[in-house]
C-alpha positions in Angstrom: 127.6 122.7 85.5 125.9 119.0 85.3 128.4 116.5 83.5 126.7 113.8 82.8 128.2 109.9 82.1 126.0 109.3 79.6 124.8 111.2 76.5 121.8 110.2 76.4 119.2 108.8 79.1 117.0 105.5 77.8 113.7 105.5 76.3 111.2 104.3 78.2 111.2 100.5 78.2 115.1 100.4 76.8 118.2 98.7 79.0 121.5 100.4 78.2 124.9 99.0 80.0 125.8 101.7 82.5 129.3 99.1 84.0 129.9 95.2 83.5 126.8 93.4 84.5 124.6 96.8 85.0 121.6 98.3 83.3 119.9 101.2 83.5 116.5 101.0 83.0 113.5 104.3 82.7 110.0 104.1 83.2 107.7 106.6 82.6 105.7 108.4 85.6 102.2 109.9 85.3 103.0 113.4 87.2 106.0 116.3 87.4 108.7 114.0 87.9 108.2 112.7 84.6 110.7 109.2 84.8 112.5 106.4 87.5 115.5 104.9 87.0 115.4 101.2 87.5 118.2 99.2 87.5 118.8 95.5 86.2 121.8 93.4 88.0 122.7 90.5 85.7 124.0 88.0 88.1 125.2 85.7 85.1 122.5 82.8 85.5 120.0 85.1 86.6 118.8 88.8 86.9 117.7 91.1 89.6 115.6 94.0 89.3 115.5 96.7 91.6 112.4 98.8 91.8 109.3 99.0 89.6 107.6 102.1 88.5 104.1 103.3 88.9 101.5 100.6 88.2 100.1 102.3 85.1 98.9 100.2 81.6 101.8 102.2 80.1 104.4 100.6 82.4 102.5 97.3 82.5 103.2 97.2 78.8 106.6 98.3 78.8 107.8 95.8 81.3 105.9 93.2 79.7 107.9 93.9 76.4 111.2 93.7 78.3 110.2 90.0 79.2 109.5 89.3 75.6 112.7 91.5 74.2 115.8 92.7 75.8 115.5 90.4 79.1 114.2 87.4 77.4 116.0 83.9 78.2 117.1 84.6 81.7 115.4 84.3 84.8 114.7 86.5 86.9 116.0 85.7 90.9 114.3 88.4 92.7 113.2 92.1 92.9 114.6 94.1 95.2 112.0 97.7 96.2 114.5 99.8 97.8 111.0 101.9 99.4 107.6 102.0 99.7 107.0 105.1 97.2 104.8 103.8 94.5 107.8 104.8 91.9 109.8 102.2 93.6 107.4 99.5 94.5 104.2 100.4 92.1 104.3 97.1 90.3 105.9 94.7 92.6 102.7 92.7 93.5 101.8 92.4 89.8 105.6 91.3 88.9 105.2 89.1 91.5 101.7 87.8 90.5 102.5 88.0 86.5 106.1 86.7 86.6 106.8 84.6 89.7 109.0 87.2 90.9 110.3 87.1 94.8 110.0 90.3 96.2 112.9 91.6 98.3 112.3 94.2 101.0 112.9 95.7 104.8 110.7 95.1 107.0 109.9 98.6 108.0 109.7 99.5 104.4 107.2 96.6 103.9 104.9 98.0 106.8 105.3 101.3 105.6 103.8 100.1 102.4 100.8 98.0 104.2 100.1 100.9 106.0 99.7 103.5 103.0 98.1 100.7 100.9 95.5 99.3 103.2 94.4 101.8 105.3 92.5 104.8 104.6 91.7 105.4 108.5 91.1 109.0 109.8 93.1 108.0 112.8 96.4 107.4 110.5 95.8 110.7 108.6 95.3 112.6 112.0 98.2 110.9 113.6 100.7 111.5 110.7 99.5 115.3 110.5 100.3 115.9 113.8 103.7 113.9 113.4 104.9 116.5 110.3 103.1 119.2 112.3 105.3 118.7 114.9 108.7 118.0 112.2 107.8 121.6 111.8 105.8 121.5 108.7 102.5 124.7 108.4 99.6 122.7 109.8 97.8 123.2 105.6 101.2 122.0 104.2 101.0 119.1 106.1 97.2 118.0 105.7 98.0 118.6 102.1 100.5 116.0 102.0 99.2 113.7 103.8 95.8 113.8 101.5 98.6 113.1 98.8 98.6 109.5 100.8 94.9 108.8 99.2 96.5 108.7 95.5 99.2 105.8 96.9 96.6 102.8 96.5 95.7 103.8 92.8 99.7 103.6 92.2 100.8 100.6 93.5 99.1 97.0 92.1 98.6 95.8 95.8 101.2 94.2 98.3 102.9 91.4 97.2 102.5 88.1 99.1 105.5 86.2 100.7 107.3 89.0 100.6 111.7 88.3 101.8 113.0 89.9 104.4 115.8 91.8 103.6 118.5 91.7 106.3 120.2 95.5 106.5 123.4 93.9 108.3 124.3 91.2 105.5 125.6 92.0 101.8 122.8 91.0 98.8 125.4 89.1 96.1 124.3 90.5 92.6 126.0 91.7 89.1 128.6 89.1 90.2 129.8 91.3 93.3 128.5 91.9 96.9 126.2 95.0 97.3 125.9 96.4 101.3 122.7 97.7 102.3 122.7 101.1 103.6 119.6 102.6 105.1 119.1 106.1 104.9 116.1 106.9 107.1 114.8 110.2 105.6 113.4 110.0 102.7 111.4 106.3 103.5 111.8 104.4 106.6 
């Protein structure tokens, strides 16, 4: 049986303190998966945000009230995209563009998101069919998901510019303590 910490999950839009100096943040998501958790690191002078949501009006709106409500009267440092997937990074160009925010990413995440973004090249489809063809994935199953690639532009408000470098090997400071990076290498690059 799930136990879970918290009775109930925010509403979309609404911080709630999950330990000192952490917030949990949902936005809503326009297929099955209905919700992403975001989290907001208060860093005592400054927040960081990690991850975005989808780049929908809905989520435009709800993040825009969060910088007129709840997160109003302290900067914001950076945001941290832990992936490409539009869920994670959806907004980060417009956050970027809207609020001054400095986006925070690896570099193999950040090409990974170029890639999907700005390139709707046969050759890329082709070569990443045969690539989960060869994972061991039904030939159909695989063209399938990679025509789920063509949906990824319409998701993501662009690539932000002057993108940081986010350096696996060293700790990012935030929520007054020192977070390591670990890189999974399964589910993103």
């Amino acid at each position: 049986m799930l136990r879970f910490p918290f009775p109930e999950a925010p509403n979309p839009g609404q911080l709630i303190d999950v330990a000192p100096h952490v917030r949990w943040l949902r936005m809503p998501l326009p297929f099955a998966l209905n919700h992403i958790n975001l989290w907001v690191l208060d860093d005592g002078d400054a927040l960081t945000l990690i991850d975005t949501g989808v780049d929908t009006p809905i989520t435009r709106e709800l993040w825009r009230g969060l910088f007129a409500g709840q997160l109003a009267g302290k900067p914001v440092k950076r945001l941290i995209c832990t992936h490409f997937h539009p869920d994670h990074m959806g907004l980060a160009a417009w956050l970027y563009e809207e609020f001054s925010i400095p986006v925070h990413m690896t570099a193999k995440e950040l090409a990974a998101a170029s890639i999907w973004h700005g390139s709707s090249s046969l050759d890329i489809a082709n070569a990443l069919t045969t690539f989960f063809v060869r994972g061991g994935f039904d030939p159909a199953i695989a063209q399938g998901f990679v025509g789920q690639r063509q949906k990824f532009p319409k998701l993501v408000s662009g690539i932000p510019e002057g993108v940081i470098m986010i350096d696996p090997s060293a700790p990012i400071s935030a929520a007054q303590g020192q977070w390591r990076i670990i890189i999974g290498e399964g589910h993103a690059p």
